[in-house]
C-alpha positions as CSV (number, residue, x, y, z in Angstrom):
1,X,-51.9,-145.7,-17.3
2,X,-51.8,-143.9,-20.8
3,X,-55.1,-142.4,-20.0
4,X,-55.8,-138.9,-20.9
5,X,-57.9,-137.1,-18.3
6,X,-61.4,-137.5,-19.1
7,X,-60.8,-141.7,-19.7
8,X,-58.9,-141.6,-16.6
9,X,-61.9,-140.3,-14.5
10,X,-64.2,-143.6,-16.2
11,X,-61.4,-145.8,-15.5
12,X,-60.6,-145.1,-12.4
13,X,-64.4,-145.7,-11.5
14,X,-63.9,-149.3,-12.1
15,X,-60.7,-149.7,-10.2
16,X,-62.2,-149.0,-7.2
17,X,-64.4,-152.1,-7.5
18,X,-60.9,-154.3,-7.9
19,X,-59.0,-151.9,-5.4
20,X,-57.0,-155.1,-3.8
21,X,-55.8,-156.7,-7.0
22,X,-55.0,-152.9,-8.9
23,X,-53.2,-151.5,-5.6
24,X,-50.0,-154.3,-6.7
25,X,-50.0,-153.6,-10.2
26,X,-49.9,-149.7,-9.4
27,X,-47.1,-150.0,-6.8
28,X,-45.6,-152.2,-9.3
29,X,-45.5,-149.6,-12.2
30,X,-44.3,-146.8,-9.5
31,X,-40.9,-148.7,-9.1
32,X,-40.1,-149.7,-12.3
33,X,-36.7,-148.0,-14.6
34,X,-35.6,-147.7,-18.0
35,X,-31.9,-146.4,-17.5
36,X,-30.9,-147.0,-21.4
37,X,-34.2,-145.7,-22.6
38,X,-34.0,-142.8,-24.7
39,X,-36.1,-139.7,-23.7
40,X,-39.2,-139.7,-25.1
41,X,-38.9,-143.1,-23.2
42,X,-38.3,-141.8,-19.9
43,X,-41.1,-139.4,-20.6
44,X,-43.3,-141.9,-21.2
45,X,-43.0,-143.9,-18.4
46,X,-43.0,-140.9,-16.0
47,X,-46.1,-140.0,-17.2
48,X,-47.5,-143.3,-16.5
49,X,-45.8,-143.8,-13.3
50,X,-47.4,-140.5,-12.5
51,X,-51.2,-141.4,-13.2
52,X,-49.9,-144.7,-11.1
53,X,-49.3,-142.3,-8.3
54,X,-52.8,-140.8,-8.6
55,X,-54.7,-143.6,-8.6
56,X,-52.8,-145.1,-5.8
57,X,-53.5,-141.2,-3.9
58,X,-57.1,-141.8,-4.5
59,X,-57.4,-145.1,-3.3
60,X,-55.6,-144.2,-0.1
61,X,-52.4,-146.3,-0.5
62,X,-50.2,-143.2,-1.1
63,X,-47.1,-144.1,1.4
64,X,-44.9,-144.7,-1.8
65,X,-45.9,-142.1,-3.3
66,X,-45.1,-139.1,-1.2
67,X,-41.5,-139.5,-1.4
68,X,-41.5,-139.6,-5.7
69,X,-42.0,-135.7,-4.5
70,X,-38.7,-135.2,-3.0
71,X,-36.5,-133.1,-6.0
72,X,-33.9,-134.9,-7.2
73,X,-31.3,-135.0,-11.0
74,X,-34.4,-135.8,-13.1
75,X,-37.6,-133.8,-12.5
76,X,-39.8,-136.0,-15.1
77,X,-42.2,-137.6,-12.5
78,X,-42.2,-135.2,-9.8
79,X,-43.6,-132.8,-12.5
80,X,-46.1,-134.7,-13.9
81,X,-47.3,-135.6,-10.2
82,X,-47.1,-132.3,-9.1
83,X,-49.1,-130.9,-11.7
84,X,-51.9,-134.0,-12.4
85,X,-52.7,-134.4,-9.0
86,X,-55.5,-132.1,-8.6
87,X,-57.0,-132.2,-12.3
88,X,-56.9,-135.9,-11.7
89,X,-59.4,-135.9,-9.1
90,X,-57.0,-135.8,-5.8
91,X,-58.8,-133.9,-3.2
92,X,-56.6,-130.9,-1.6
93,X,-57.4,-131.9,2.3
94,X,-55.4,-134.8,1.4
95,X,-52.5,-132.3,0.0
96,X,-53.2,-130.3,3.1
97,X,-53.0,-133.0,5.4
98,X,-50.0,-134.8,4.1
99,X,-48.0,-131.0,4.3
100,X,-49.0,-130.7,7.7
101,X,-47.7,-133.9,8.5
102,X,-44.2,-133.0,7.6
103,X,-41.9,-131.7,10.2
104,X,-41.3,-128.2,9.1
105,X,-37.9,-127.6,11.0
106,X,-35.9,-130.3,9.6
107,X,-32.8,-129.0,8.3
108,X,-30.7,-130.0,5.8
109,X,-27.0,-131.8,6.4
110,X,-24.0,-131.2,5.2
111,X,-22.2,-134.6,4.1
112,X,-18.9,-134.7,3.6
113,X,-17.6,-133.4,0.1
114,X,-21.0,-132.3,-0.7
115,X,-22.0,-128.9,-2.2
116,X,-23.7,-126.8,0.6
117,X,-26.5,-125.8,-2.2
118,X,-27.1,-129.9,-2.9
119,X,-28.1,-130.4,0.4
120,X,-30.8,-127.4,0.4
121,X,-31.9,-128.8,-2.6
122,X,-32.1,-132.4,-2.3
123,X,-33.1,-132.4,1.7
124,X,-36.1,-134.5,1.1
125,X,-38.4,-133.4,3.3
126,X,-37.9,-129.7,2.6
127,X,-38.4,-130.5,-1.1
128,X,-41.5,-132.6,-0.5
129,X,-42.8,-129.4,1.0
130,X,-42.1,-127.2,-1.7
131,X,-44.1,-129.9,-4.1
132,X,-46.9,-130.2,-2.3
133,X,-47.6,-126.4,-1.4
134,X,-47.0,-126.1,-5.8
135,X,-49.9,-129.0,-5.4
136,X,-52.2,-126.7,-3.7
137,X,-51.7,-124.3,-6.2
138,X,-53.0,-126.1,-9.0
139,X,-56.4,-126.2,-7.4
140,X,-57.1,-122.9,-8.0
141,X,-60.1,-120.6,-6.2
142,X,-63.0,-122.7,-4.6
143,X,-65.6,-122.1,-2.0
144,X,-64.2,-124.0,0.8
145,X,-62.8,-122.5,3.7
146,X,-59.2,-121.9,3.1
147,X,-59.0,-118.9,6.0
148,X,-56.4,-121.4,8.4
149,X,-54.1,-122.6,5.3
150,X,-54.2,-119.3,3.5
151,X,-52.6,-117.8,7.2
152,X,-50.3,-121.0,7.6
153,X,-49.1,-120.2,3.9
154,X,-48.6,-116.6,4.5
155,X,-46.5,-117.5,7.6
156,X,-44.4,-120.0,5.8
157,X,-44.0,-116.8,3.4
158,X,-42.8,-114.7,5.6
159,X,-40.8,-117.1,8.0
160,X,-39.6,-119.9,6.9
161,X,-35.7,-120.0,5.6
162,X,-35.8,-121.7,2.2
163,X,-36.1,-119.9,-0.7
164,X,-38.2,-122.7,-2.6
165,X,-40.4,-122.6,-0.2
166,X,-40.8,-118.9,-0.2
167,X,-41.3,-119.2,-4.2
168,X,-43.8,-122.2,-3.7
169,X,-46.0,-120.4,-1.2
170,X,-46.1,-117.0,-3.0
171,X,-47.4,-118.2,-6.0
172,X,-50.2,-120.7,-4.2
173,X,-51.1,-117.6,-2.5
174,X,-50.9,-115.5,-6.0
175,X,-53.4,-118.5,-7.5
176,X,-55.9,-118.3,-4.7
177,X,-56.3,-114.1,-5.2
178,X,-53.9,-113.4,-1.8
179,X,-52.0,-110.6,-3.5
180,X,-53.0,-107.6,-1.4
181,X,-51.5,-109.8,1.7
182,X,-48.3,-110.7,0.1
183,X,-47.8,-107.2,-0.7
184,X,-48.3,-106.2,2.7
185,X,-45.8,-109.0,4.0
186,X,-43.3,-107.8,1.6
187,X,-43.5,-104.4,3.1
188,X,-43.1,-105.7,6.5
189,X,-40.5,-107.2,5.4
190,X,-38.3,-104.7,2.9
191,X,-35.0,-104.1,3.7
192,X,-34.4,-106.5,6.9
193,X,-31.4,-108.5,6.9
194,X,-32.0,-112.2,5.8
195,X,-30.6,-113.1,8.9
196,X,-30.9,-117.5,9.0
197,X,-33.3,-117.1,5.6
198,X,-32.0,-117.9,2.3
199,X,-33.9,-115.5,0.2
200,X,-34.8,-111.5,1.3
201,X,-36.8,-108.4,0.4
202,X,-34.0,-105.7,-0.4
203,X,-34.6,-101.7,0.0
204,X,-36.6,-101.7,-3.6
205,X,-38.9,-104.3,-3.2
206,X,-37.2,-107.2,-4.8
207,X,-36.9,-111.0,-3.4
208,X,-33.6,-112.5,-3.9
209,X,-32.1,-116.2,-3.4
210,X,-29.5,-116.5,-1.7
211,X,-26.4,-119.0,-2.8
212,X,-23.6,-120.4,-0.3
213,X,-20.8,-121.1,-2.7
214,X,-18.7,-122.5,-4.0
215,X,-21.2,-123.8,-6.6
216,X,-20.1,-126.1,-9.3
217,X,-22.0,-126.3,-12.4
218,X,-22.1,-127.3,-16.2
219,X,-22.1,-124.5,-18.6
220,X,-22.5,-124.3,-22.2
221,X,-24.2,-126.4,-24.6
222,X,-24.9,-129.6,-25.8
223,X,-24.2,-131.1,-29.4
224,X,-27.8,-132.1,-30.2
225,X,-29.1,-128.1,-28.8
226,X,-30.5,-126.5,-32.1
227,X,-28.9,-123.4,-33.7
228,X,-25.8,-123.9,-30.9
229,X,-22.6,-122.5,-31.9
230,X,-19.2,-124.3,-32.6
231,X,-17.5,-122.6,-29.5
232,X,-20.2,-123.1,-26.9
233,X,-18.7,-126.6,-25.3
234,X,-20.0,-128.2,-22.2
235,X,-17.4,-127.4,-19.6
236,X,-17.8,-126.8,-16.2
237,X,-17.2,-124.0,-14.1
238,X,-17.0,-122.5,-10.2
239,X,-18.4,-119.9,-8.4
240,X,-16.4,-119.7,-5.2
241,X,-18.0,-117.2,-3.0
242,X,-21.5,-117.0,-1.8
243,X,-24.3,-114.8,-3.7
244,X,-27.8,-113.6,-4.5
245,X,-29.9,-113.7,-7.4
246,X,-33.2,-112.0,-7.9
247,X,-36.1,-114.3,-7.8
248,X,-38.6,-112.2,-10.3
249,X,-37.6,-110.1,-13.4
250,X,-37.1,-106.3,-13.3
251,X,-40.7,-105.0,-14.0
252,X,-40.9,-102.2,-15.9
253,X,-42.0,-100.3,-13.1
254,X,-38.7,-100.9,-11.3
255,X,-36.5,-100.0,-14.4
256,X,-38.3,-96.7,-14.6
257,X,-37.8,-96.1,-10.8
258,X,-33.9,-96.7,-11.4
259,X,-34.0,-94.2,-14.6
260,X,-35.4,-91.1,-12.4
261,X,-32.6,-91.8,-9.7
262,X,-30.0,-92.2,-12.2
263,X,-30.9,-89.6,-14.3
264,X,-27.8,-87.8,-15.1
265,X,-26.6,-91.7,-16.5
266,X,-29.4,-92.0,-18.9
267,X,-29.1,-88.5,-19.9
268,X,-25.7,-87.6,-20.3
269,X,-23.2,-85.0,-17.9
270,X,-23.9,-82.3,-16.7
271,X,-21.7,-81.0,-19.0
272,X,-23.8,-82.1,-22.1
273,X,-22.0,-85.2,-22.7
274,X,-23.8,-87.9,-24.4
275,X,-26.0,-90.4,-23.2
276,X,-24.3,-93.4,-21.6
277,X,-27.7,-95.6,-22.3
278,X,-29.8,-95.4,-24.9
């Protein structure tokens, strides 16, 4: 399980012959915990648990593997899975199937005294989804026919509510050279109220998230962050209200276009007053 790619591919080789006594000893690994470990710890038993999870996905004993994909307060092995699964030799019909198996109009639940954002973000099968369209991603351009999951992607772009998923599919779709469609779904779509959706195109082309407050989050820094400053103490902080945030930075393109239509700003009164930016 501390095999780098290459001596995973030869090992993995032999596993297959002793599938029925390796499939224990994987699941095994996949459930094991370190919660006083420190983190270089943690990290490395993610990143065995991870090629666990691979080998397991190969072998076609991948039921407890599935759900290590659902987001949740430490990312470690859902990152490593997400990315390792297709240079670690996982075929993407199996991604593909396992997506398609997952009901796309669950919705999240509001418990009691939980944040409304928590929910979006932890809903299990909604994050599993955003992993596994990521998963896709990572196998880049190949000759296979992609024509019915490139158009079930592009829907999910342009349809489904959650911004995560909206993020996820774009840039799968981005990887696999689907830019000219994107840009003509983001035109279809500029400037329409986000109605049920959690994200939307506004009047100049950019995607924003959107947040249902009140959000309650950690702010500041912690003691062991390099080159931190005296004054910047971990305290928390609310955001009552609900807001958006842009998904992508400003481009330059989209800094100039706000220059020419705020011209008299940038370039002082009409009066000859100075410039307010410089």
């Amino acid at each position: 399980m501390d095999s780098e790619k290459d001596h995973f591919t030869v090992l993995f080789e032999k596993l297959k012959a002793h599938q029925e006594a390796v499939v224990p000893l994987l699941e095994a690994e996949m459930v094991k915990s370190l919660p006083e470990a420190t983190e270089v710890e943690k990290d490395g038993l993610a990143k065995r648990q991870a090629r666990a999870g691979v080998a397991l996905v190969r072998l076609g004993q991948a039921k407890g593997v599935w759900p290590k994909l659902q987001h949740s307060p430490d990312p470690r092995l859902r990152s490593f899975i997400v990315n390792w699964l297709a240079p670690l030799g996982v075929d993407s019909r199996t991604i593909a199937y396992e997506l398609a198996q997952i009901n796309q109009n669950a919705k999240p639940m509001i418990t009691q005294g939980q944040q409304a954002m928590d929910a979006i973000l932890f809903h299990p099968m909604t994050s599993m989804r955003r992993a596994l369209i990521l998963v896709l991603g990572q196998f880049g351009k190949e000759t296979e026919d992609r024509k019915p999951l490139i158009d079930n992607l592009l829907a999910l772009y342009q349809n489904d509510p959650d911004a995560g998923i909206h993020g996820a599919a774009e840039w799968t779709l981005r990887k696999w050279g689907q830019q000219e469609s994107l840009k003509e779904k983001d035109a279809a779509m500029r400037g329409k109220e986000p109605g049920e959706h959690r994200w939307y195109v506004n009047g100049q082309g950019q995607t924003f998230a959107v947040i249902d407050g009140p959000i309650e989050f950690i702010m500041g820094s912690p003691p062991t962050e390099p080159e931190r400053f005296d004054d910047e103490l971990l305290h928390k902080r609310v955001i009552p209200r609900r807001f958006a945030i842009a998904t992508k930075e400003v481009t330059v393109e989209q800094y100039k276009r706000f220059q020419q239509l705020n011209f008299r700003r940038f370039r002082g009164r009409e009066t000859g007053g100075e410039p307010l930016y410089t």
